[in-house]
C-alpha positions in Angstrom: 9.6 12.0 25.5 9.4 14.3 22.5 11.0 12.0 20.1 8.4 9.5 21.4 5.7 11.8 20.7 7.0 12.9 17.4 7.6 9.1 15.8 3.6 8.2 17.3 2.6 11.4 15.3 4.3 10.3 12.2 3.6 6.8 12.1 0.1 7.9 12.9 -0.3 10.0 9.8 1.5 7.9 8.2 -1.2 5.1 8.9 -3.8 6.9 8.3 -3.0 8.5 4.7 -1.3 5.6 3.0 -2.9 2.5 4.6 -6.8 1.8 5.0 -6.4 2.2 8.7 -8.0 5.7 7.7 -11.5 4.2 7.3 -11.3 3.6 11.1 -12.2 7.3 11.4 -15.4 6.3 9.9 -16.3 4.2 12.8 -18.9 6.8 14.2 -20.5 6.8 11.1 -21.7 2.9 12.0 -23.5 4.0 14.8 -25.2 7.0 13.5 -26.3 4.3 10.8 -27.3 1.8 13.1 -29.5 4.4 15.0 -31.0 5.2 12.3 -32.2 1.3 11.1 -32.8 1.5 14.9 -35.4 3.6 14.3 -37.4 2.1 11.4 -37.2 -1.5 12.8 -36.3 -1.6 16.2 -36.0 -5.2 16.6 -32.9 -4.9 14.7 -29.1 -6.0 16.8 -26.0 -4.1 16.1 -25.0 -7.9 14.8 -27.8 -8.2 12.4 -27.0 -4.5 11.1 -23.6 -5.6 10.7 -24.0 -8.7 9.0 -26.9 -6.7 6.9 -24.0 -4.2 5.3 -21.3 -5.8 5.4 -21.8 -9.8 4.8 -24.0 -9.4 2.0 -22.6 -7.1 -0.7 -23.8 -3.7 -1.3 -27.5 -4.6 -2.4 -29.0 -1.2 -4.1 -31.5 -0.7 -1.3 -33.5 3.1 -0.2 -30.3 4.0 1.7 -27.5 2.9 -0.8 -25.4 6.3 -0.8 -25.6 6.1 3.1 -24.2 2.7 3.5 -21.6 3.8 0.9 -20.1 6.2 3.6 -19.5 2.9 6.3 -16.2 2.5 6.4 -14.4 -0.1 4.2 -17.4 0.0 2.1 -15.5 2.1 -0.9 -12.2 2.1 -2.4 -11.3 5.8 -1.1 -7.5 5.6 -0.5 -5.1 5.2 -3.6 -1.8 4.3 -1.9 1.1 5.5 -4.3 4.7 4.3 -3.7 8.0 6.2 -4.4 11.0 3.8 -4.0 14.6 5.3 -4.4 17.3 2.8 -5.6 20.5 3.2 -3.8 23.4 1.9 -6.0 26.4 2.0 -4.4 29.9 3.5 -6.8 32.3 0.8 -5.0 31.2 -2.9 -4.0 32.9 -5.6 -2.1 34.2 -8.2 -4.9 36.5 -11.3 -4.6 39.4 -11.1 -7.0 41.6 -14.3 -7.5 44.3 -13.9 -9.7 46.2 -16.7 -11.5 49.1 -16.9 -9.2 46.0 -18.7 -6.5 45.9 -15.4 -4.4 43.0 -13.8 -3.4 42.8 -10.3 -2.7 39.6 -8.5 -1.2 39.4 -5.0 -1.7 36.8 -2.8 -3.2 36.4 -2.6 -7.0 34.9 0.9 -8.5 31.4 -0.4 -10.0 32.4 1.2 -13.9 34.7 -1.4 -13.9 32.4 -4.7 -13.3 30.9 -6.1 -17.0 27.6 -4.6 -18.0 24.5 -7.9 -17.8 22.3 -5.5 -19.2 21.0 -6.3 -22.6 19.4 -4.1 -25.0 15.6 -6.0 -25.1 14.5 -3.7 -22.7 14.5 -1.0 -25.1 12.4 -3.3 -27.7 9.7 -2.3 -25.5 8.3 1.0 -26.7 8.8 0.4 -30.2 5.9 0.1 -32.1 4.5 -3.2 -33.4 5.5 -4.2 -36.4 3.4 -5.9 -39.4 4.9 -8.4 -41.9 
């Protein structure tokens, strides 16, 4: 049960500091909003509010900076990823020698031939003017 507990915790911050799931915590935000249009025009349906902020831009009205803080009305979150590479120091490589045999067994990876060229490099050298 506490594993269970700990993995929903984690995932959960994990959702809600690298994904946009966060602006979900905005939600009652909407309604304070909507109460206050409520207010000024109360003919006004949570569906026309709705469609007024969110299917028609971000017109520059009397209440910009308020509709600003609706969720999924701003770029707030900045997701930044960190990959490790794993490369392994012995991989699985199919040998066949001239006598027809084949032998499977696992070949250190210093020994496999280098595909990497030296272009790469080329990169970060400044251009050059003829």
């Amino acid at each position: 049960m506490l594993k269970k507990l700990a993995a929903i915790f984690f995932l959960t911050t994990y959702l809600f500091s690298s994904t946009e799931a966060g602006e979900l915590l905005k939600l009652p935000l909407v309604f304070l909003h909507f109460t206050e249009h409520k207010q000024e025009n109360c003919r006004i349906s949570l569906l026309q509010f709705l469609d007024m902020h969110y299917m028609h831009g971000s017109p520059k009205d009397k209440d910009f900076d308020r509709d600003m803080q609706l969720p999924f009305k701003s770029l707030a979150h900045y997701a930044a990823s960190i990959t490790s590479t794993f490369i392994p120091l012995l991989t699985e490589m199919s040998v066949q020698p001239d006598d027809g045999v084949l032998l499977d067994q696992p070949v250190p990876l210093q020994t496999l031939p280098s595909f990497a060229s030296g272009f790469h490099a080329l990169v970060w050298q400044p251009p050059r003017i003829c």
